[in-house]
C-alpha positions as CSV (number, residue, x, y, z in Angstrom):
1,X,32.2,23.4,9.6
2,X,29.8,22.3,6.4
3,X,27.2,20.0,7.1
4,X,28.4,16.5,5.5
5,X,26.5,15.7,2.5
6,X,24.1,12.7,2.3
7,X,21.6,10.9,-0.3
8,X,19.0,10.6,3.2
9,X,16.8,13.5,3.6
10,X,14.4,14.5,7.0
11,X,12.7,14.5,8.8
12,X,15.5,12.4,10.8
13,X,13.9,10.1,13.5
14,X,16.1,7.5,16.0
15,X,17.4,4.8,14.0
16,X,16.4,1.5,15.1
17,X,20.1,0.2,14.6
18,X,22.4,2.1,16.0
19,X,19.9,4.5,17.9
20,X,20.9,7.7,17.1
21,X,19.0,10.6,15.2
22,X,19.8,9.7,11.4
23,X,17.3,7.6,10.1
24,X,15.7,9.4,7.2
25,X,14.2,9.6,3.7
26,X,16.3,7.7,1.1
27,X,14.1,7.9,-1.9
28,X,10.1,8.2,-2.5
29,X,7.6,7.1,-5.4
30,X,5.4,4.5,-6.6
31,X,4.3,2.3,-4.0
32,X,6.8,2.8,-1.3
33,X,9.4,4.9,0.9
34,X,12.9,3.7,1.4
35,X,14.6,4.8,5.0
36,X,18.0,4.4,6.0
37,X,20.8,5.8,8.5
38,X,23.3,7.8,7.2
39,X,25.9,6.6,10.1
40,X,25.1,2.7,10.1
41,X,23.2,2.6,6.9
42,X,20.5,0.0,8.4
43,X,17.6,0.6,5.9
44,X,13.7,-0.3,5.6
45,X,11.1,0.0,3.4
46,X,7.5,0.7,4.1
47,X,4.4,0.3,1.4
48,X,2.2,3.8,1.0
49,X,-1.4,3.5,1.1
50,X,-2.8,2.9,-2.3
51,X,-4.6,5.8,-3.9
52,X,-7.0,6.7,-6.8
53,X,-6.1,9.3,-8.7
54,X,-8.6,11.6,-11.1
55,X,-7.1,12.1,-15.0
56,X,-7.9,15.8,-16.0
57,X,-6.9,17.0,-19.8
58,X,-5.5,20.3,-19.4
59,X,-5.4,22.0,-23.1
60,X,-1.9,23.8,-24.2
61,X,-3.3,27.0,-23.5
62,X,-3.8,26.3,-19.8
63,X,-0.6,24.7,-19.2
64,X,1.2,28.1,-20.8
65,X,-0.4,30.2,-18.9
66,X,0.2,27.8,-15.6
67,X,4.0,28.3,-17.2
68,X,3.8,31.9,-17.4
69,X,2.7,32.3,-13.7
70,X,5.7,29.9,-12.3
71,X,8.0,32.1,-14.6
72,X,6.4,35.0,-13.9
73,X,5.8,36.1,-17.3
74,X,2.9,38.0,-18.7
75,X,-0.9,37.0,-17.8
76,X,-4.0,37.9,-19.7
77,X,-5.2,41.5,-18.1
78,X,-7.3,41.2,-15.8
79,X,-7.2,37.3,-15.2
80,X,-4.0,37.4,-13.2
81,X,-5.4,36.7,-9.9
82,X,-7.5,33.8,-11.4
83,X,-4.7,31.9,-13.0
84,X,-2.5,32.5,-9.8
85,X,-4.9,31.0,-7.8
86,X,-5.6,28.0,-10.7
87,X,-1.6,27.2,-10.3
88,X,-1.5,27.0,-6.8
89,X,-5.0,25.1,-6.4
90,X,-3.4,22.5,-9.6
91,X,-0.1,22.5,-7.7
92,X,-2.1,21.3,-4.3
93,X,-4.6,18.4,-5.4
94,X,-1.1,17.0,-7.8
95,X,1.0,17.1,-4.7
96,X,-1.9,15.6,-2.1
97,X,-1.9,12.5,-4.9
98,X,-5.4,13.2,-6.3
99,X,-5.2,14.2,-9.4
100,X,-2.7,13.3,-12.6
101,X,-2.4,16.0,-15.2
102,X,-1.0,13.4,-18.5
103,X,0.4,15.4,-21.1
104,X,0.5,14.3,-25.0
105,X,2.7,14.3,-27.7
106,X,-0.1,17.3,-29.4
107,X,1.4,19.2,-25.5
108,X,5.3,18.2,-27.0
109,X,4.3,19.8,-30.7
110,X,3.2,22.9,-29.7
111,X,5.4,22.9,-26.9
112,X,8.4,22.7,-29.6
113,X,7.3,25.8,-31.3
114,X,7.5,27.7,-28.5
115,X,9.9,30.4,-27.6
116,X,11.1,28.6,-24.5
117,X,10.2,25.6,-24.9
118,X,12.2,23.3,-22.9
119,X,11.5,25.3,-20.0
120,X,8.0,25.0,-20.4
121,X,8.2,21.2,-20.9
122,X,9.8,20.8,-17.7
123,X,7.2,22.5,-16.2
124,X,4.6,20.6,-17.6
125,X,5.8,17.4,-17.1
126,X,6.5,18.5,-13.4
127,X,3.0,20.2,-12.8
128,X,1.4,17.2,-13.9
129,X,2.9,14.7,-11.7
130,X,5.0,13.6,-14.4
131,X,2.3,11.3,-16.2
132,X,2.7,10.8,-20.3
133,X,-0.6,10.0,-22.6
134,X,0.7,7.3,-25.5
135,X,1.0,9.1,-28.8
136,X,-2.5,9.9,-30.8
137,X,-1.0,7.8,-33.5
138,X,-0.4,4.6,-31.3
139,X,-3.9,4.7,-29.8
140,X,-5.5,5.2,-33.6
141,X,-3.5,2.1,-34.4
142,X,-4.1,0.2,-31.7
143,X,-8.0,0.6,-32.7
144,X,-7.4,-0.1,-35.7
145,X,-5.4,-3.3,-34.8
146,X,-8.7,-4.2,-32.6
147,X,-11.0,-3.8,-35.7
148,X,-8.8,-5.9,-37.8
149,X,-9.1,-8.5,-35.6
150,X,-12.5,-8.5,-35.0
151,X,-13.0,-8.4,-38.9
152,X,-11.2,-12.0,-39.0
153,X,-12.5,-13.3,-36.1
154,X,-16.3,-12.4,-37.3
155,X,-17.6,-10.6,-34.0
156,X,-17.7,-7.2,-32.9
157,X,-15.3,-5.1,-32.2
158,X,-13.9,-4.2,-28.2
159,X,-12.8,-0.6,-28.2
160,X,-12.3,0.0,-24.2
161,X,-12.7,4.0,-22.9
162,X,-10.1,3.1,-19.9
163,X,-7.6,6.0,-19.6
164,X,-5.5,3.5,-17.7
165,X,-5.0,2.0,-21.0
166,X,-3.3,4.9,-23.2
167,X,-1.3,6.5,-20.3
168,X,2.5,5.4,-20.3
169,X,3.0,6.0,-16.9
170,X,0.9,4.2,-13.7
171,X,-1.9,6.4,-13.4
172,X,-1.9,5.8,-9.3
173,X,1.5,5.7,-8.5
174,X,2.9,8.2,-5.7
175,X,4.9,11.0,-6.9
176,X,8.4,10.7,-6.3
177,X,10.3,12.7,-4.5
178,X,12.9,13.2,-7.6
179,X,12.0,14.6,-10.6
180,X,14.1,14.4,-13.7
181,X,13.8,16.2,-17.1
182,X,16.1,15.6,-20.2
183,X,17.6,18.4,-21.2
184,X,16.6,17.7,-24.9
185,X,16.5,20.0,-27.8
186,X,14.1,19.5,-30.4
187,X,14.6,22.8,-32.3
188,X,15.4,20.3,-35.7
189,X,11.2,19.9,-35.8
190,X,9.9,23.0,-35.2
191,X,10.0,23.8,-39.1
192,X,8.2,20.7,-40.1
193,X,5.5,21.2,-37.2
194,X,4.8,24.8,-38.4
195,X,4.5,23.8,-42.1
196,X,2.1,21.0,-40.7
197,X,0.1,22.9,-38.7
198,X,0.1,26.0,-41.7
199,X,-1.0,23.5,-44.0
200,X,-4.2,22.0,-41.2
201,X,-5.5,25.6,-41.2
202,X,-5.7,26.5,-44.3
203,X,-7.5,23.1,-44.7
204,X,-9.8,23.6,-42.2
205,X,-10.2,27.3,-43.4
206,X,-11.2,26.1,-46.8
207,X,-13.7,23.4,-45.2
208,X,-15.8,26.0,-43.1
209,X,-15.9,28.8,-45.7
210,X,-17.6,25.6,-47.8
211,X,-19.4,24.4,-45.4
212,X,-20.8,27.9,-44.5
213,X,-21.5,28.3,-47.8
214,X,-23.6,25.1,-49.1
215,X,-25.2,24.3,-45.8
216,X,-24.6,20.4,-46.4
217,X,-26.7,18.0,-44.1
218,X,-24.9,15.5,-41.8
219,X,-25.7,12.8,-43.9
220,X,-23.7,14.6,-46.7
221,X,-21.1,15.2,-44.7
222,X,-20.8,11.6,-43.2
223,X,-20.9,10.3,-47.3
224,X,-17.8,12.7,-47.9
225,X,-15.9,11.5,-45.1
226,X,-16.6,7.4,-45.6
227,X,-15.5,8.1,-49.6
228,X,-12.5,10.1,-48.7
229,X,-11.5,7.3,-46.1
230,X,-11.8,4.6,-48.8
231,X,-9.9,6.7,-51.6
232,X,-6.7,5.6,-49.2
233,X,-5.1,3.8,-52.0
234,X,-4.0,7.0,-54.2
235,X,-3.1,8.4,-51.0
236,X,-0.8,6.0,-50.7
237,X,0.4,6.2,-54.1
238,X,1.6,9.1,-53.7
239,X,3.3,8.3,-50.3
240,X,5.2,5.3,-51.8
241,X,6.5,8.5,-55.0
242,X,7.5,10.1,-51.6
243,X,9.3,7.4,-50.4
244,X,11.5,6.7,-53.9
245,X,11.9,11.0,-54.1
246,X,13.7,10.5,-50.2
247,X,15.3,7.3,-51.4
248,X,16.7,9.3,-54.4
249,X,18.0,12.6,-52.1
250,X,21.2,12.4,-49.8
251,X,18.2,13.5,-46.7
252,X,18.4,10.5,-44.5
253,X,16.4,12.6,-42.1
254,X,13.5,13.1,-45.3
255,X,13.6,9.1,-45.8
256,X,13.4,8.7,-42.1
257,X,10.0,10.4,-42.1
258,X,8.8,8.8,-45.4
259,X,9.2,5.7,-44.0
260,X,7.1,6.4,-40.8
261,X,4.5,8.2,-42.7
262,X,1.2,7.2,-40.6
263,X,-0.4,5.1,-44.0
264,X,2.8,3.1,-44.1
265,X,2.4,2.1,-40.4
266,X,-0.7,1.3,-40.6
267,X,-0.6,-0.6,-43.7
268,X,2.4,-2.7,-42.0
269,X,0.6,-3.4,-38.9
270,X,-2.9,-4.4,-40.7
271,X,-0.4,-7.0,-43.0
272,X,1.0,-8.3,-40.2
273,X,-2.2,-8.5,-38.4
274,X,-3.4,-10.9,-40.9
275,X,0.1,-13.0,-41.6
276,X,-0.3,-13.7,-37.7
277,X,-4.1,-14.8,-38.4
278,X,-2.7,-17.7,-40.3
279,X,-4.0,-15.4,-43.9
280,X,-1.3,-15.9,-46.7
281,X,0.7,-13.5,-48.1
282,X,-0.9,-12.2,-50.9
283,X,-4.5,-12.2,-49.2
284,X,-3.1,-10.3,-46.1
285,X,-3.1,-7.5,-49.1
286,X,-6.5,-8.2,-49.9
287,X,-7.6,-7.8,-46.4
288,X,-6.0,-4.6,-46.0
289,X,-8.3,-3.4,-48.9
290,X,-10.9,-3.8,-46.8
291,X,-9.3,-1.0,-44.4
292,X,-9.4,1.4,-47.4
293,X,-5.6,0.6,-48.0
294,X,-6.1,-1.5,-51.3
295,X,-4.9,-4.6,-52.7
296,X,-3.4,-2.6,-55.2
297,X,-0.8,-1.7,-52.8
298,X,1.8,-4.8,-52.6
299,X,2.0,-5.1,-48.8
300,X,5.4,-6.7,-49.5
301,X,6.8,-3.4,-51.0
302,X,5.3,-1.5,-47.8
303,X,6.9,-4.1,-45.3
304,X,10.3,-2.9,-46.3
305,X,12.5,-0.2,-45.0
306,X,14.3,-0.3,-48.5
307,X,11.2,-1.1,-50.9
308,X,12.0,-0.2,-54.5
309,X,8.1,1.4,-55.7
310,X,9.1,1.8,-59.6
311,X,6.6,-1.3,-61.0
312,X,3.4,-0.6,-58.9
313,X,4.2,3.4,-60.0
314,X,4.6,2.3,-63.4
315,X,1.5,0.4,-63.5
316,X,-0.6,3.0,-61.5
């Protein structure tokens, strides 16, 4: 006869109810265990100990190869034994609570690119005790959003180091004993990620062969990057003529991504940073000059999801 199926798991100890033997797991995570009895279905919860858990960065590489081991794919020659014994040593100190693994949405890029790559998010996610960093972009922002309002409020900036503040998930929460992955497909944006990532090379190629060639001091370098960061403005120009292009095309996918280009947000946010701070309208554009955005830049045509560009292009 099959065994009946039930949501409690062992071990089974003697229910306080009812007495007999089928008082076991229901579920387990966070900051507590659920029991109950599969016959009477008496239940109790009990608080686990609190813990404090150690953040380690594991770089794309690792957590492929970590992939390739569980898969039992293909391992550098000669390192197989090593990065056997790094997955089961990762697997132990995740699973005895001590130690979060976050991944980022830089892990979710490259991880889209890859050959299998929902399998390797899963695995990922699961390795590292299911723990997510906030986006690169949000945590630029929300410095940003800090300096802004330290510019108004005429004191220094506070720019906190605390990993608990760009993780998404509670850094010191027990694992549960459920994990669930989306079975999503992200195939649409591997294109645009290779073209990105084609187009940061060659940048950065071009950079070092210059850089090996002239020699330039740090203090040059430092002057290069303060003028490029304040030469914004025709940046954005020519993010707002990608804006009216998309608005032009039958791509709602290419306005999508015009609309969220990373200038546009941040030029949004700083506006609206300011409006709250009591400065009017057309000085909240003024401040965001002062970012290296521009008071060129109308904020009230960047505000809008539908903005129409052709004046300020005109007059640029």
């Amino acid at each position: 006869m099959a065994k009946k199926f039930t949501w409690e798991r062992g071990p089974f100890e003697t229910c306080p109810a009812c007495q007999k033997p089928t008082f076991g797991i229901l579920s387990a995570g966070g900051a507590q265990v659920n029991l109950r009895c599969t016959e009477c279905r008496h239940s109790h919860s009990e608080f686990l100990p609190a813990l404090k858990k150690r953040v380690v960065y594991l770089d794309q590489s690792i957590f492929s190869l970590l992939f390739q081991v569980e898969s039992k794919g293909r391992l550098p020659a000669g390192h197989e034994d090593f990065f056997r014994e790094l997955y089961k040593r990762v697997r132990q100190v995740v699973l005895l609570q001590q130690v979060i693994l976050p991944h980022s949405d830089v892990h979710s890029d490259e991880t889209t690119v890859f050959h299998s790559s929902n399998d390797l998010r899963a695995t990922y996610e699961r390795i590292g005790g299911d723990v997510r960093l906030m986006d690169t972009r949000a945590v630029e922002l929300a410095q940003m959003h800090e300096y802004a309002l330290a510019y108004i409020q005429k004191r220094e900036p506070a720019i906190s180091f605390d990993v608990d503040e760009v993780l998404q998930d509670a850094r010191n929460d027990w694992l549960s004993d459920m994990h669930i992955h989306v079975n999503a497909n992200y195939d649409m944006f591997a294109e645009g990620i290779r073209e990105n990532r084609d187009r940061a090379h060659e940048g950065m190629k071009r950079l070092v062969e210059r850089w090996a060639a002239e020699r330039p001091t740090f203090g040059q370098i430092l002057d290069l990057e303060m003028r490029a960061f304040f030469d914004r403005p025709q940046h954005m120009l020519q993010v707002i003529r990608d804006v009216e292009k998309a608005q032009k095309s039958d791509d709602p996918m290419a306005l999508l991504e015009a609309m969220h280009h990373p200038l546009l947000e941040e030029h949004r946010m700083l506006h609206s940073t300011f409006v709250q701070a009591g400065v009017s309208e057309k000085d909240a554009g003024i401040g965001c000059s002062v970012f290296g955005i521009g008071s060129e830049i109308s904020s009230s045509h960047t505000i809008a999801y539908r903005p129409s560009f052709s004046p300020l292009l005109d007059a640029a």
